[in-house]
N, C-alpha and C positions, 0 to 999 in steps of 0.2 A: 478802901477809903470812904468815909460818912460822906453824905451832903451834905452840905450846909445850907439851913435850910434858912429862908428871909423871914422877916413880918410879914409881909406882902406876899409871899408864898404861902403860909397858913392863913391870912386869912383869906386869898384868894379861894385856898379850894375849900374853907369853909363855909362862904356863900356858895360857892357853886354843890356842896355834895346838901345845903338846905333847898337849893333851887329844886335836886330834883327828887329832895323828898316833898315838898310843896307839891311837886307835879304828879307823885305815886299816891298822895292821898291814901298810904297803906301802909303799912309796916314794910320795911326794907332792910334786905342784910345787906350789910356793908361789900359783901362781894359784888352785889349789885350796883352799887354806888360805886365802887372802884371801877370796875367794868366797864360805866356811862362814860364815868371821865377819865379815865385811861390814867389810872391811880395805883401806886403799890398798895396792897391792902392794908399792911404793915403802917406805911404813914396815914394813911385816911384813917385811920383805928382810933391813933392818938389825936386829930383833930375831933373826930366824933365824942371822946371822950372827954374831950372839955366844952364841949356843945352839951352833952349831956350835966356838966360839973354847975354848967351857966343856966341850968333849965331852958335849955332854948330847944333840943330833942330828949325823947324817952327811949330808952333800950328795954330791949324784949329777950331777955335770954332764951336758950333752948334751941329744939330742930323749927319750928314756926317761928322764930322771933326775927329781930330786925331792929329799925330804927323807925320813927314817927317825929312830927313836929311836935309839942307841947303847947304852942299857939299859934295861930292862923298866921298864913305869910304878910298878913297887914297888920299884925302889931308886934314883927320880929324886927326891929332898926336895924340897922349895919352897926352903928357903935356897941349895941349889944353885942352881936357876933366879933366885932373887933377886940371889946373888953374881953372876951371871952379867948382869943389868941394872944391876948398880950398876956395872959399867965405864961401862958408857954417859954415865950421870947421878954421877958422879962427886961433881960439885960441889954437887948438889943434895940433898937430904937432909927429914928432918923437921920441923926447924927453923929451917934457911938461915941460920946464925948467923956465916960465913965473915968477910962484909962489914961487922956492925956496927958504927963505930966510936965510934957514940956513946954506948955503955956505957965504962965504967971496967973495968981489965983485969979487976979480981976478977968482975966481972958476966960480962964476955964467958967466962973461962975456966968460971965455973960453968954457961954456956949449955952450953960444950963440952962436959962432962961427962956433960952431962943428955944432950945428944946423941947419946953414946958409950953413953951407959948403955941408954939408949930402942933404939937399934941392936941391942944384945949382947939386950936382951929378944926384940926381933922375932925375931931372928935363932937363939936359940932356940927358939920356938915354933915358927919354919918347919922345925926338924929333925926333929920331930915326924911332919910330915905330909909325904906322898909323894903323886905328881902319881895313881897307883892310888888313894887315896883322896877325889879329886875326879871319877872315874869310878864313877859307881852304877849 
């Protein structure tokens, strides 16, 4: 049976597998990164992959290759790395209000909103912080 896997799940270990390419200062293969954080390779792959998709890291194919920042850990936000899992998890959200149909429209669109609203908060609070600031 699959995981099912959260928001809050991707983007958690996607700051964390930027923390510790921040901290390798070097190219790193992903076995490495899974290894740190005690990660299936298989899933760290597909986050790295949309880190990669957001320009936030660079892949290195081949036997020497790896993963790298693209920018310094003080100009990487969190809402960047956020934007950058909410492809993934699309559908999925705070709320999960997509589906209900058993509210009357006015309910459903006021879920919407709150949705939308709760979003535009998160999303500025992560512009705030840089992935530099989760490094002490």
């Amino acid at each position: 049976m699959a995981e099912k896997v959260s928001n809050t799940k991707w983007f958690g270990m996607a700051l964390q597998a930027l923390i510790v390419l921040a901290e390798e200062d070097t190219l790193c293969p992903s076995g490495k990164i899974a290894e740190k954080l005690e990660s299936q390779s298989a899933f760290l792959r597909k986050i790295l992959t949309h880190l990669v998709k957001a320009d936030l890291i660079q892949a290195k194919e081949g036997r020497d290759g790896g993963y790298s920042l693209v920018k310094k850990p003080e100009e990487i936000t969190l809402a960047e790395v956020y934007e950058a899992m909410k492809a993934e998890n699309s559908q999925k959200g705070f709320l999960g209000v997509e589906s209900k149909e058993c509210f009357a429209p006015p309910t459903r669109e006021a879920l919407f909103e709150l949705k939308d609203e709760m979003e535009s908060w998160l999303v500025e609070g992560l512009k705030q912080k840089t992935i530099a600031d989760l490094i002490r």
